[in-house]
N, C-alpha and C positions, 0 to 999 in steps of 0.2 A: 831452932830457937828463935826466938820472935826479938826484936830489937825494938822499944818501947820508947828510945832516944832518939835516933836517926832514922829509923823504919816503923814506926807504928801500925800494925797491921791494921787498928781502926781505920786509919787514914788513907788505907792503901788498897782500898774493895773493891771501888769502882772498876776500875781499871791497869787489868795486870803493866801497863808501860809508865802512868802516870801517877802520879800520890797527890794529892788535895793539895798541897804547898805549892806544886808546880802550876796550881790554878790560881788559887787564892793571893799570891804574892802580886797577882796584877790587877786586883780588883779594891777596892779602899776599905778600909777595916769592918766597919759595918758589913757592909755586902760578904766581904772573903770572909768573918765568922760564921755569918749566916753559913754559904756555901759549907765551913769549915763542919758547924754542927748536922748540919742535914749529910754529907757526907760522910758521917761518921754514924748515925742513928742506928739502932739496931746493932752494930756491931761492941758495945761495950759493955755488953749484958742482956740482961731482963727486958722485959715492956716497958717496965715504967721509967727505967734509963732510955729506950727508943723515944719516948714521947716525951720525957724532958729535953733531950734533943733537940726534937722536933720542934718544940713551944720555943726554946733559946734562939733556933734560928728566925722563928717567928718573930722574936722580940727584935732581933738585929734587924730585918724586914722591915717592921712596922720604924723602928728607931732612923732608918732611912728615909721613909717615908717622911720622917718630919722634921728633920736633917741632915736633907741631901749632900752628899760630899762628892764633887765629878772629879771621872778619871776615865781617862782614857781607855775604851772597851773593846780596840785591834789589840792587843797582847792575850789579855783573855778570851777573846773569841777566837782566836788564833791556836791556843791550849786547847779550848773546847772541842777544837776542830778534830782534836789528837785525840779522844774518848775515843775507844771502839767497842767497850763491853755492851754486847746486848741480852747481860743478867739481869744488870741494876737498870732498866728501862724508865724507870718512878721517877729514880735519884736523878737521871741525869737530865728528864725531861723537865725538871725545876731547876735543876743548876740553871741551865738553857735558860729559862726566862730568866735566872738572877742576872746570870749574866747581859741578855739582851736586853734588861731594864724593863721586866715584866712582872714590877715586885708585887704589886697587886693580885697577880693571876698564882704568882708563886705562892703567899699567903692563902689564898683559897686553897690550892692544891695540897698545901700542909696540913690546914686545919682540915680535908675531909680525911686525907692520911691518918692523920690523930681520932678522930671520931669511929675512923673504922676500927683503930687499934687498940681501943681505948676498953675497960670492963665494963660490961654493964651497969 
């Protein structure tokens, strides 16, 4: 039985030790939603729930991009360090740039995700 309160399996895909909380709590709101939706993509449904996801983290992304908020990125890279799922290889290779302040690169890496996933 799946716990939708304190265990959300959405949140919890990446990586069987880790849950998205245990990242996202050291990164600043913007960024740890991003993380938050891209983390969670795919797993709450349909496509078109994966790619509205996707676009949300997009917009936290871009919303960064044009009001930056710093915070300290040893706590977070430090979680990140603790991923070992190599399922989700996509998911964690843009976590990686959110986290190392590669929000730019992350953004492209979304948008061709979305384009692939997207209907004709």
């Amino acid at each position: 039985m799946s716990d939708n309160i304190n265990h959300p399996a959405h949140y919890s895909g990446i990586d069987v030790t880790i849950e998205c909380i245990d990242l996202t709590r050291h990164l600043n709101f913007q960024l740890g939603n991003a993380v938050k939706y891209l983390w969670r993509a795919g797993r709450k449904g349909d496509k078109s729930k994966e790619i509205e996801d996707l676009k949300k983290a997009i917009w936290y992304l871009r919303d960064y991009n044009t009001r930056p908020v710093e915070f300290n990125r040893a706590p977070a890279q430090a979680v990140l360090a603790l991923l070992t799922s190599k399922d989700n290889k996509y998911e964690y290779a843009v976590i990686r740039l959110i986290v190392n302040g590669y929000i730019d690169n992350a953004i492209c890496a979304i948008d061709r995700r979305i384009t692939c996933n997207s209907p004709s």
